[in-house]
VOTOR-767596 format. One line per 8 residues: for each residue x, y negated, z negated of N, C-alpha, C. Coordinates in steps of 0.05 Angstrom, whole numbers. Last residue first. Layout:
N
X/Y/Z/X/Y/Z/X/Y/Z ~ ...
// end
This chain:
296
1776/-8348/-3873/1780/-8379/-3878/1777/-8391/-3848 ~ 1765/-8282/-3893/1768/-8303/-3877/1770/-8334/-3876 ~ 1778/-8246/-3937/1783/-8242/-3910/1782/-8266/-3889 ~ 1745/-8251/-3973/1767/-8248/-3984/1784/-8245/-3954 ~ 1693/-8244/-3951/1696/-8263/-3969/1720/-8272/-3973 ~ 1699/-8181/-3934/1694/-8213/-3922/1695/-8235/-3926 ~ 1709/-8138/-3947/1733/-8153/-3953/1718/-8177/-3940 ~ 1658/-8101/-3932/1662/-8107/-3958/1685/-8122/-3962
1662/-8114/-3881/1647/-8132/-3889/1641/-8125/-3924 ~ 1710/-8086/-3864/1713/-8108/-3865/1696/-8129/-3874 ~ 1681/-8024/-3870/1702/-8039/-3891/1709/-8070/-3885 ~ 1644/-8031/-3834/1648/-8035/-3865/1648/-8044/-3881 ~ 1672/-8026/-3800/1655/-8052/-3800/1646/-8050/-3820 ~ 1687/-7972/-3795/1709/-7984/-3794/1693/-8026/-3806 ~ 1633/-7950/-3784/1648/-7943/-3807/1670/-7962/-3815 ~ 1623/-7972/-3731/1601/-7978/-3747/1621/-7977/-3771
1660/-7956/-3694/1659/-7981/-3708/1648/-7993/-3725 ~ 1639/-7901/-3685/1670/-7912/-3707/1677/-7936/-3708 ~ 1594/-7911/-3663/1592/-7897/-3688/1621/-7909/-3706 ~ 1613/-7931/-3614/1593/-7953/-3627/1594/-7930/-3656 ~ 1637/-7904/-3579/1661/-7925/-3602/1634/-7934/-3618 ~ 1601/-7864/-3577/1620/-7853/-3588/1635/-7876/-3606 ~ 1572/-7901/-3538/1561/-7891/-3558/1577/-7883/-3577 ~ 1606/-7904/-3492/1604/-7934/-3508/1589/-7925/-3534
1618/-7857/-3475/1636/-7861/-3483/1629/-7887/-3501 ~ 1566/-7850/-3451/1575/-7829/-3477/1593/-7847/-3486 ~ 1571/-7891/-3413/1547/-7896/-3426/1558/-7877/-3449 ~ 1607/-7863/-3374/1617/-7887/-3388/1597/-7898/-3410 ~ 1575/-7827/-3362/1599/-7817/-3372/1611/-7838/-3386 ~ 1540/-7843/-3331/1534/-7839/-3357/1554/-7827/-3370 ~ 1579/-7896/-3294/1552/-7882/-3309/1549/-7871/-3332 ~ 1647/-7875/-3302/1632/-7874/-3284/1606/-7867/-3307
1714/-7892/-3313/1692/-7864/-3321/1667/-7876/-3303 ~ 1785/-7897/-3313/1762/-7901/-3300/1744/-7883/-3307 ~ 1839/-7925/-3337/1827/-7902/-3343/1792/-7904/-3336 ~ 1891/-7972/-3337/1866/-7965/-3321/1858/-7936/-3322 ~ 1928/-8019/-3361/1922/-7986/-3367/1885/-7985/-3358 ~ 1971/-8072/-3326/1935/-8054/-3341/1929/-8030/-3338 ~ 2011/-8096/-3307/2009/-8073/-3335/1981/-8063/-3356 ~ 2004/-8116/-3261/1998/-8134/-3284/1994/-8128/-3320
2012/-8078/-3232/2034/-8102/-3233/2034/-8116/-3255 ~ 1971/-8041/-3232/2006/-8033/-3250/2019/-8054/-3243 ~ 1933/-8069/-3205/1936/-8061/-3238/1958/-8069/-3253 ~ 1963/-8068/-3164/1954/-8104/-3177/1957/-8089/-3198 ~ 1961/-8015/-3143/1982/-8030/-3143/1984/-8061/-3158 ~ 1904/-8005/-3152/1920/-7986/-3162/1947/-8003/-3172 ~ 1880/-8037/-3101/1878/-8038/-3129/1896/-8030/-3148 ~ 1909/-8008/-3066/1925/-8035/-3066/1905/-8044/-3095
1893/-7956/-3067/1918/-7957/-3072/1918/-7994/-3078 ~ 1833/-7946/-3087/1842/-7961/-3069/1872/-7969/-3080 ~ 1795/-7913/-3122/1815/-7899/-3106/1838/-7919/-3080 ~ 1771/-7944/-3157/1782/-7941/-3161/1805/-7919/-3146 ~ 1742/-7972/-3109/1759/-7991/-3113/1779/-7968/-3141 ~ 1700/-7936/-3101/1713/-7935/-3078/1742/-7944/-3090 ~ 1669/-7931/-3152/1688/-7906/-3141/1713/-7911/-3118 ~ 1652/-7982/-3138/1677/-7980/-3155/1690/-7957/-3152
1612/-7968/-3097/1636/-7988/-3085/1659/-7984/-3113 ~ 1588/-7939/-3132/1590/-7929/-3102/1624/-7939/-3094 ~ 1555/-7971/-3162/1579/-7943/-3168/1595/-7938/-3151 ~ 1532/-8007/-3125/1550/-8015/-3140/1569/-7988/-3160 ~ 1490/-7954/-3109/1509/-7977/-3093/1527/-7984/-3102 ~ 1475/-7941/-3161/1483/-7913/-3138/1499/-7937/-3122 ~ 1440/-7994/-3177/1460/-7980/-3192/1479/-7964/-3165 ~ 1402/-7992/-3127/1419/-8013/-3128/1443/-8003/-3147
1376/-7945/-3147/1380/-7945/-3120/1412/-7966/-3115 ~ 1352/-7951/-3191/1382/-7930/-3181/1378/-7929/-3160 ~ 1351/-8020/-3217/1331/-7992/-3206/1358/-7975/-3196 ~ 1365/-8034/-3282/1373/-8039/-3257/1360/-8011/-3230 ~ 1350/-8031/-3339/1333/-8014/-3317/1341/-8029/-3293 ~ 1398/-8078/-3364/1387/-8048/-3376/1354/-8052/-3349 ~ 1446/-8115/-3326/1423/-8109/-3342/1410/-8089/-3344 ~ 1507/-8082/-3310/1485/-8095/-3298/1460/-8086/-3323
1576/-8076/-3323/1549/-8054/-3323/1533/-8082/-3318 ~ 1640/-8050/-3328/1624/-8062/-3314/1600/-8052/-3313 ~ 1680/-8060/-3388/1677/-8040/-3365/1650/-8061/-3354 ~ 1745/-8045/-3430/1726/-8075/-3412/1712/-8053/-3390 ~ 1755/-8025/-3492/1754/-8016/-3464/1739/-8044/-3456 ~ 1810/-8004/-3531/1800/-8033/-3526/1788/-8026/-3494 ~ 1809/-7945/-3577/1810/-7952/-3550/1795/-7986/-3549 ~ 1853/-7935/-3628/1831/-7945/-3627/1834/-7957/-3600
1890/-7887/-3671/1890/-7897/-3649/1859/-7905/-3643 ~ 1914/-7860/-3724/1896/-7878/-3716/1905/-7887/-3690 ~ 1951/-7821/-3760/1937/-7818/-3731/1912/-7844/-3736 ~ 2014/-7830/-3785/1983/-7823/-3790/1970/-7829/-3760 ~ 2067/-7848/-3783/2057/-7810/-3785/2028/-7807/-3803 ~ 2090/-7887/-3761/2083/-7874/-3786/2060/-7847/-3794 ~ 2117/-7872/-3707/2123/-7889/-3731/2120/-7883/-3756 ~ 2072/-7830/-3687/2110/-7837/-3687/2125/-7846/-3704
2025/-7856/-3697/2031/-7830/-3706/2060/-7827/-3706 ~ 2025/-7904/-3666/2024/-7900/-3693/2027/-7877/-3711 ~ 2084/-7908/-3625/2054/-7895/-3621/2050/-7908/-3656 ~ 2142/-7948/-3607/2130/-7924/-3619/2089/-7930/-3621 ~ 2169/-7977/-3552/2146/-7984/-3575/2137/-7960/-3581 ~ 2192/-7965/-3497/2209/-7969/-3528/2193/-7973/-3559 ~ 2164/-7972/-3463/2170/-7952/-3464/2181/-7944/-3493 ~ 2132/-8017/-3434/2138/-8021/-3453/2150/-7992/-3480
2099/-7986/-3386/2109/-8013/-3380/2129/-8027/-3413 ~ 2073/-7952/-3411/2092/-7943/-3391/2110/-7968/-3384 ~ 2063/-7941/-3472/2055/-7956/-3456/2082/-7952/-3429 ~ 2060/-7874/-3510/2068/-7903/-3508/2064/-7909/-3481 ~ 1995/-7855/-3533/2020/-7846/-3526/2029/-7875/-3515 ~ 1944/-7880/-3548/1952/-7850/-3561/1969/-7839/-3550 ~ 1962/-7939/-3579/1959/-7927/-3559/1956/-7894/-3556 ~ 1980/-7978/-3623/1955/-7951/-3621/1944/-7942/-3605
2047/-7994/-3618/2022/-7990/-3600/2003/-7977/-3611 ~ 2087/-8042/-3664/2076/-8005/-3649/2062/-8014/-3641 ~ 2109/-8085/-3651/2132/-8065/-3673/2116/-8038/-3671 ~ 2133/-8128/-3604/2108/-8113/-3609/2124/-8094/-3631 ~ 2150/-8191/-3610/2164/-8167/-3612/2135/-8156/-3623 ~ 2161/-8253/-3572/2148/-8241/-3596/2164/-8216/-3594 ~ 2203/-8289/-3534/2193/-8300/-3562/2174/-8283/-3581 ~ 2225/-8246/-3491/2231/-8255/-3515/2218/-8264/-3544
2188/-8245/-3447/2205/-8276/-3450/2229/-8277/-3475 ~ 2162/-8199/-3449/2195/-8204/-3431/2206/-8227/-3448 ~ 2124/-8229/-3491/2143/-8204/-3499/2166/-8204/-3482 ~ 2092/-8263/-3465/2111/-8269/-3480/2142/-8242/-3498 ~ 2076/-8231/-3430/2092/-8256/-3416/2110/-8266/-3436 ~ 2044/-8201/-3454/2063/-8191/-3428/2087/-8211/-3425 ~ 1997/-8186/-3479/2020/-8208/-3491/2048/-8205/-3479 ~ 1968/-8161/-3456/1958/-8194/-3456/1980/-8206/-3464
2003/-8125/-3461/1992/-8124/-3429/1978/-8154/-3429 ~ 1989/-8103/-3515/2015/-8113/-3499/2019/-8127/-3476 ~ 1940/-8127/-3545/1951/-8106/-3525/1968/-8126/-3515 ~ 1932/-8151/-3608/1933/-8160/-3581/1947/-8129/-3564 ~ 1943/-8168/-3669/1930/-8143/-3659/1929/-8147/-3627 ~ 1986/-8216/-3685/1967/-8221/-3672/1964/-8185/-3662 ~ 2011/-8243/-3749/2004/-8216/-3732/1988/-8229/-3712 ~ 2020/-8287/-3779/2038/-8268/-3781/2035/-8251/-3766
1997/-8360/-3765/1997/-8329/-3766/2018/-8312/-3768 ~ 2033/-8403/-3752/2007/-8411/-3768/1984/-8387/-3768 ~ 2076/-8403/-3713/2078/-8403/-3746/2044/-8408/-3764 ~ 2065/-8410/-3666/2073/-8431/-3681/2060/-8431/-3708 ~ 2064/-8360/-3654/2087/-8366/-3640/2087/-8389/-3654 ~ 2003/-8339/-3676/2037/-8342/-3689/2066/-8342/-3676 ~ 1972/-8374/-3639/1981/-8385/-3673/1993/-8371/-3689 ~ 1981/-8345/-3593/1995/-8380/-3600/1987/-8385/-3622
1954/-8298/-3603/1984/-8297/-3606/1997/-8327/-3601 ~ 1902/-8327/-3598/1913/-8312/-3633/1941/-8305/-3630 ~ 1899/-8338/-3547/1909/-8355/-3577/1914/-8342/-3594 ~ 1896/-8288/-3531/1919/-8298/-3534/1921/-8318/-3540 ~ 1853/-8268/-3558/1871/-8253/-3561/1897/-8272/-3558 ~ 1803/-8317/-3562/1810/-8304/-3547/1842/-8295/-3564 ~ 1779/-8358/-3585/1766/-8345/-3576/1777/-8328/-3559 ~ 1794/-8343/-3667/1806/-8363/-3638/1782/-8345/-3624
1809/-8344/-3739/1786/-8328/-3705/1795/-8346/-3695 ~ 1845/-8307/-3782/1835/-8334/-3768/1821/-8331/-3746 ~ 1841/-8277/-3837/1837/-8288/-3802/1831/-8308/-3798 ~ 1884/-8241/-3879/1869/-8261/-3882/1861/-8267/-3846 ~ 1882/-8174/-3907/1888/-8187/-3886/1869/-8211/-3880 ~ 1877/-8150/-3962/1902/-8170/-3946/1910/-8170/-3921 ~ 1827/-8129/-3959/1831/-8172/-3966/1863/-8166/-3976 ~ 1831/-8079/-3940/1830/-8098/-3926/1835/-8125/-3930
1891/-8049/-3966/1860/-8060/-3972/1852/-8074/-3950 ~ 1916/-7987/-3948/1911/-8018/-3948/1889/-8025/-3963 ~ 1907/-7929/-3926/1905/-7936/-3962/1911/-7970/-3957 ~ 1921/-7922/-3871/1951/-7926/-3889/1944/-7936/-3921 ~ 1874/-7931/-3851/1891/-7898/-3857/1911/-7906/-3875 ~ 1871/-7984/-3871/1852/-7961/-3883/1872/-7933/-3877 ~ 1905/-8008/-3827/1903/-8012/-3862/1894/-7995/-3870 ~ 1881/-7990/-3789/1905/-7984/-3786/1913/-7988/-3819
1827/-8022/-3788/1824/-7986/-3782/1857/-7977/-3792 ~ 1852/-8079/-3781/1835/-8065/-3806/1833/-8032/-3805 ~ 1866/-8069/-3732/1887/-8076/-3757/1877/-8061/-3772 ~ 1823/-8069/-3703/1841/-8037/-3698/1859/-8049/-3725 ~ 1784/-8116/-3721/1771/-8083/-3724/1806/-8067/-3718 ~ 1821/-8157/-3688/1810/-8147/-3718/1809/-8118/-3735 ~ 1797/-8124/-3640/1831/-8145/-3648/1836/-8141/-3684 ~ 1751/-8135/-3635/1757/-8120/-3624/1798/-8113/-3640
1709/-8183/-3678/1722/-8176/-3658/1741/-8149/-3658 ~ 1690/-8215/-3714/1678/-8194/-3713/1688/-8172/-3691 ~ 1725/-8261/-3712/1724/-8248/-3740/1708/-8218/-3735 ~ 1746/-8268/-3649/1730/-8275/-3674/1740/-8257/-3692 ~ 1812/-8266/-3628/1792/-8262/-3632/1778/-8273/-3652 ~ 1867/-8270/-3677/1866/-8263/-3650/1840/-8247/-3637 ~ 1902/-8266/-3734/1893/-8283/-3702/1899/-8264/-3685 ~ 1924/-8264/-3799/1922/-8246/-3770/1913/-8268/-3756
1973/-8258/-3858/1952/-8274/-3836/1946/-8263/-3808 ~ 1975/-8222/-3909/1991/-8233/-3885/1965/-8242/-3873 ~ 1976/-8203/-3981/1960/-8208/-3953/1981/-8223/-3935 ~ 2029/-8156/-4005/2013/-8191/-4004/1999/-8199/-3980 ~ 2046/-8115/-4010/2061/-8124/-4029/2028/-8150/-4039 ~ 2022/-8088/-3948/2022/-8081/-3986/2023/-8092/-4007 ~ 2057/-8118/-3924/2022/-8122/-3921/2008/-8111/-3945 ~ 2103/-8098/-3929/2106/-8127/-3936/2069/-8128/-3938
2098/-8044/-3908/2111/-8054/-3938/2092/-8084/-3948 ~ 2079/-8062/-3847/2076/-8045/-3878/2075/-8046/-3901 ~ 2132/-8081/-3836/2113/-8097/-3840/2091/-8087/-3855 ~ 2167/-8036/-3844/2175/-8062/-3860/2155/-8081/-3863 ~ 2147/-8010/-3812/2151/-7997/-3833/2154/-8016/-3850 ~ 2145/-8033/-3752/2122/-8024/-3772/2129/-8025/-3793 ~ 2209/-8074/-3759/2198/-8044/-3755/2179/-8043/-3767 ~ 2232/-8122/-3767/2240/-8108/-3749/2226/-8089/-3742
2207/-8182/-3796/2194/-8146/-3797/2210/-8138/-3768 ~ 2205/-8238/-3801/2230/-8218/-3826/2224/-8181/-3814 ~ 2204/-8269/-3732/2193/-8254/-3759/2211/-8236/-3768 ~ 2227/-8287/-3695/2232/-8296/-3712/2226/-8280/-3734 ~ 2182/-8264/-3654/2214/-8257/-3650/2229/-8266/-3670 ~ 2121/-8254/-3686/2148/-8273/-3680/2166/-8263/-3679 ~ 2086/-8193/-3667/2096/-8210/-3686/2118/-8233/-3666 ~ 2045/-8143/-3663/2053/-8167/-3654/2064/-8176/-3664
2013/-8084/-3660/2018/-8098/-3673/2042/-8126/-3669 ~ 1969/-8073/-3603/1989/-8068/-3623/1997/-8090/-3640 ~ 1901/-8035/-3581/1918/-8063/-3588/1945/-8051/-3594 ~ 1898/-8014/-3512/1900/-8010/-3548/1916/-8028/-3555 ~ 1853/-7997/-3459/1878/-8003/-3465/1871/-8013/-3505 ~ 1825/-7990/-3400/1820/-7977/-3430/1849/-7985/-3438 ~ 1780/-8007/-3344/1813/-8012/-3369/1803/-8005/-3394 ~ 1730/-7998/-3320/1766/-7988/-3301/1792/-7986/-3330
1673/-7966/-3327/1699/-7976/-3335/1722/-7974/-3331 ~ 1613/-7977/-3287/1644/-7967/-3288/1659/-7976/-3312 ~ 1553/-7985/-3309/1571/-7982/-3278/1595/-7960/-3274 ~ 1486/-7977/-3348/1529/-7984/-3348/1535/-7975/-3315 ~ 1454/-8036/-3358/1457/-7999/-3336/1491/-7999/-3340 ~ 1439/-8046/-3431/1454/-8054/-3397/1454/-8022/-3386 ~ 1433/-8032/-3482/1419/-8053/-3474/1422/-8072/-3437 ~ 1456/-8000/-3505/1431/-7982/-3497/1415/-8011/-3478
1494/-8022/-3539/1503/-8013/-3501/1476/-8001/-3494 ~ 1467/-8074/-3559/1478/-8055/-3570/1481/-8038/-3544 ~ 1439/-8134/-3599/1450/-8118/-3569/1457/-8097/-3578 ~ 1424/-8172/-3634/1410/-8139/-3631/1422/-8129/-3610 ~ 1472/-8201/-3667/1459/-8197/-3648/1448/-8176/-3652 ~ 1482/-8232/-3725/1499/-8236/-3700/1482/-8242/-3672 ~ 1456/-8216/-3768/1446/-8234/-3763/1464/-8244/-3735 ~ 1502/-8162/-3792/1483/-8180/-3792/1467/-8208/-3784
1535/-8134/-3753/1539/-8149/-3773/1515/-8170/-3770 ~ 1532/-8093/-3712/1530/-8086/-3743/1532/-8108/-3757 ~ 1522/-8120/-3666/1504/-8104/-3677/1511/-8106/-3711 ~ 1581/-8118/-3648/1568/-8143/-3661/1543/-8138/-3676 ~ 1605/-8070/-3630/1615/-8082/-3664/1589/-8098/-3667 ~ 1598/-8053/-3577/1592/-8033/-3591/1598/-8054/-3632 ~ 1613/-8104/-3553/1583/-8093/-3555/1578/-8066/-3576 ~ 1670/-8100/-3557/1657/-8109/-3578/1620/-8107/-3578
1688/-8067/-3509/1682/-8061/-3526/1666/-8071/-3553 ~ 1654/-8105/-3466/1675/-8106/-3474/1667/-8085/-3495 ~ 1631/-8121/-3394/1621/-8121/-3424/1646/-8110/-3441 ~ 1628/-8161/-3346/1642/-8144/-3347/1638/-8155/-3385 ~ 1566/-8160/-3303/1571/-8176/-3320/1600/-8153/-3329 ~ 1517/-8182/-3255/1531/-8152/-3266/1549/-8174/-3284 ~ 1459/-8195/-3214/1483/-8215/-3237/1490/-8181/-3243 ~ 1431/-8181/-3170/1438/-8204/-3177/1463/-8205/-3188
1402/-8131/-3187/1430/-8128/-3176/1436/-8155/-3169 ~ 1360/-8144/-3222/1354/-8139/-3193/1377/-8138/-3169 ~ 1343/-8155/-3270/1357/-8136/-3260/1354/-8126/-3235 ~ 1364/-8223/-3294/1349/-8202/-3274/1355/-8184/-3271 ~ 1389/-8236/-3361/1398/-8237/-3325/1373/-8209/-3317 ~ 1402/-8209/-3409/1387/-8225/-3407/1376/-8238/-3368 ~ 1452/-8185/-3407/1431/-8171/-3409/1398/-8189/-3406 ~ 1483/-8232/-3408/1484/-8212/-3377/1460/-8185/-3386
1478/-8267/-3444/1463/-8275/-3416/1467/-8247/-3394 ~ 1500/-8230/-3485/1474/-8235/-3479/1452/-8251/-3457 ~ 1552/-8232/-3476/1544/-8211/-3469/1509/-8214/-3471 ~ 1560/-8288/-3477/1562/-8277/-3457/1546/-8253/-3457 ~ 1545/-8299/-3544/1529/-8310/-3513/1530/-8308/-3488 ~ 1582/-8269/-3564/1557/-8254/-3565/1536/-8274/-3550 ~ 1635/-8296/-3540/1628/-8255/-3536/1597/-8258/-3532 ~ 1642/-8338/-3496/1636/-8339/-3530/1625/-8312/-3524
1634/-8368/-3433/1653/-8373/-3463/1639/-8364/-3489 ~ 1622/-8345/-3383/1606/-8354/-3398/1614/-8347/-3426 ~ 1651/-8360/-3317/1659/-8357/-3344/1629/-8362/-3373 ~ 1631/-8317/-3261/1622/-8336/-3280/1633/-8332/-3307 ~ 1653/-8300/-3201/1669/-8290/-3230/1649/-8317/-3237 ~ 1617/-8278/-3144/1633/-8299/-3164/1631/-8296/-3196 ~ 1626/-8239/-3087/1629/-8236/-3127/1635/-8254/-3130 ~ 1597/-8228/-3029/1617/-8242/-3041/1607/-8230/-3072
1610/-8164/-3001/1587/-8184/-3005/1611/-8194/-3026 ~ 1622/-8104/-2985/1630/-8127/-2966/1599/-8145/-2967 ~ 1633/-8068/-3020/1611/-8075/-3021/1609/-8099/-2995 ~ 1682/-8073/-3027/1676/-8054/-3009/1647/-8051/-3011 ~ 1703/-8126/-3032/1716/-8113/-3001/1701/-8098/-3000 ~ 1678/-8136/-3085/1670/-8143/-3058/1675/-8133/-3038 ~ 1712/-8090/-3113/1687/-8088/-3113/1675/-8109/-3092 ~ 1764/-8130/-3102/1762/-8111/-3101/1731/-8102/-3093
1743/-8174/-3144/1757/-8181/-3114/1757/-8162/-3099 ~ 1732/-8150/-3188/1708/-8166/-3170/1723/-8173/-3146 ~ 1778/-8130/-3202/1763/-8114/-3204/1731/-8127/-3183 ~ 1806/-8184/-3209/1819/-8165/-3203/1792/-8150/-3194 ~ 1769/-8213/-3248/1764/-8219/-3231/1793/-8196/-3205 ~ 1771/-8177/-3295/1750/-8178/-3289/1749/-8188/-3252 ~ 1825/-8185/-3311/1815/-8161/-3307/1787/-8163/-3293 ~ 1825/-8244/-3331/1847/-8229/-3314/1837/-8210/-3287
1780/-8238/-3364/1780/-8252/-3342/1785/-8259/-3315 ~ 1809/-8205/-3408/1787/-8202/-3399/1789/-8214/-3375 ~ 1862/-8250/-3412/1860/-8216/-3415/1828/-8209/-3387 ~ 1841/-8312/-3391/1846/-8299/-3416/1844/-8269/-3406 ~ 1821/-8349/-3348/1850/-8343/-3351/1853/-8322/-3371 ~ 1767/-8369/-3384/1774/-8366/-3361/1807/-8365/-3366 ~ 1742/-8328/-3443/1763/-8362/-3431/1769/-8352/-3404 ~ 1689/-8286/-3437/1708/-8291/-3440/1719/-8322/-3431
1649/-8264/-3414/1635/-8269/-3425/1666/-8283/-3459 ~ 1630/-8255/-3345/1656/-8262/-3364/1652/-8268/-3389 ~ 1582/-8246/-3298/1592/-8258/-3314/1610/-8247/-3335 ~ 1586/-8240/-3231/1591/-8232/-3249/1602/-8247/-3274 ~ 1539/-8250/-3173/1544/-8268/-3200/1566/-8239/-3217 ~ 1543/-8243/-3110/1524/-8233/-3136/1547/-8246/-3164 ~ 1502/-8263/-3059/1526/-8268/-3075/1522/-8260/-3104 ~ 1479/-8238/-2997/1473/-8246/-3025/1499/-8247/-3040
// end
């Protein structure tokens, strides 16, 4: 049998990356094929994979934003109570992005400047993952939110190609999506909300480092199959990720490709999607009291 995993992401994009890494893997040791299905747009992916048989058929790699879309009215009713969760292999945290050109050498200056006068963001929808940690990062720091104007793309790293051509000031993006362009030069990450710095990018202060308030906000991708998957078939597919997260030559792709891999399992990963779903609720807020004033 060939079992479908759907993406609910741009083929090539962060997610996608990750997803099909993790399905190449999870075949060897399930020794059955995985085809990666792109199904383009958050809240129509993540709804064909709850929507899908539960008959260990289709599994689907779900994102933190299951825990946001709920709250905003008229989006979706999903919410993580709505899939068997599996595994989550990547836990990783936006940072703050900018043009190698840009006037902001240091948080501190970009700060300032986000104070003074809204700046422009990209990267993601409007209800998105990317969004939500800026906005959380404004709020500890007393910001307002309506100065930060968005633009939505469908993915993280357009939001960092509309400010490599000037038509954004920030892209919230993990380092690890914005890999290629960071060596290359053409951007500059100015912090991580990582809750310690990135191993692969050693030089990027924390948010607490920098500016000496504590926000840190986890971006997790994890793997789960439609809600009452029987536990027989669940116990299988656990089975084989336990395997894949002890498999050195997994281990080795990760860290090639600078993915922060922090693995939980079931219902351990089920607590954990409940936990972000409360502090996104609060943080969703505040963005939908700046809405108006927030998006174009």
């Amino acid at each position: 049998m060939t079992v479908q995993l759907i993406v609910p992401y741009v083929a090539g994009g962060g997610s996608d990356q990750r997803a099909r890494l993790v399905a190449r893997f999870m075949s060897k040791h399930l020794d059955e094929p995985i085809e990666v299905v792109n199904r383009t747009g958050a809240v129509a992916g993540h709804e064909a994979i709850a929507a899908a048989p539960a008959d260990g058929s289709v599994i689907g790699l779900i994102t933190g934003e299951i825990g946001m879309m709920h709250w905003h009215e008229g989006l979706t009713k999903l919410t993580p109570a709505d899939y068997t969760p599996l595994a989550v292999p990547y836990v990783e945290s936006a940072a703050v992005i900018v043009a190698a050109g840009a006037p902001w050498k240091t948080i501190a200056q970009f700060v300032e400047e986000l104070k003074r006068r809204p700046l422009r963001g990209s990267g993601g929808p409007n209800f998105g993952v990317w969004k939500f940690a800026l906005i959380g990062l404004m709020d500890a720091l007393g910001i307002d939110a309506s100065h930060l104007e968005w633009t939505e793309t469908l993915s993280g790293e357009q939001g960092l190609e509309n400010v490599l051509a000037g038509r954004a000031d920030v892209a919230p993006i993990t380092m690890t999506d914005a890999r290629a362009t960071l060596f290359a030069g053409k951007a500059r990450a100015l912090v991580t909300m990582e809750d310690a710095r990135h191993a692969r990018f050693p030089d990027v202060p924390t948010v607490s480092e920098a500016l000496g308030v504590k926000w840190h906000v986890a971006h997790w991708r994890g793997i789960v199959a439609p809600k009452d998957l029987p536990g027989s078939v669940a116990n299988r597919y656990v089975a084989a990720l336990r395997a894949v997260s002890v498999d050195e030559d997994f281990a080795r792709e990760a860290a090639g490709s600078a993915f922060t891999v922090r693995w939980r399992f079931g219902r351990d990963f089920a607590s954990y999607m409940e936990e972000d779903d409360v502090q996104f609720g609060r943080v969703i807020g505040l963005l939908d009291k700046g809405k108006k004033a927030c998006v174009h």
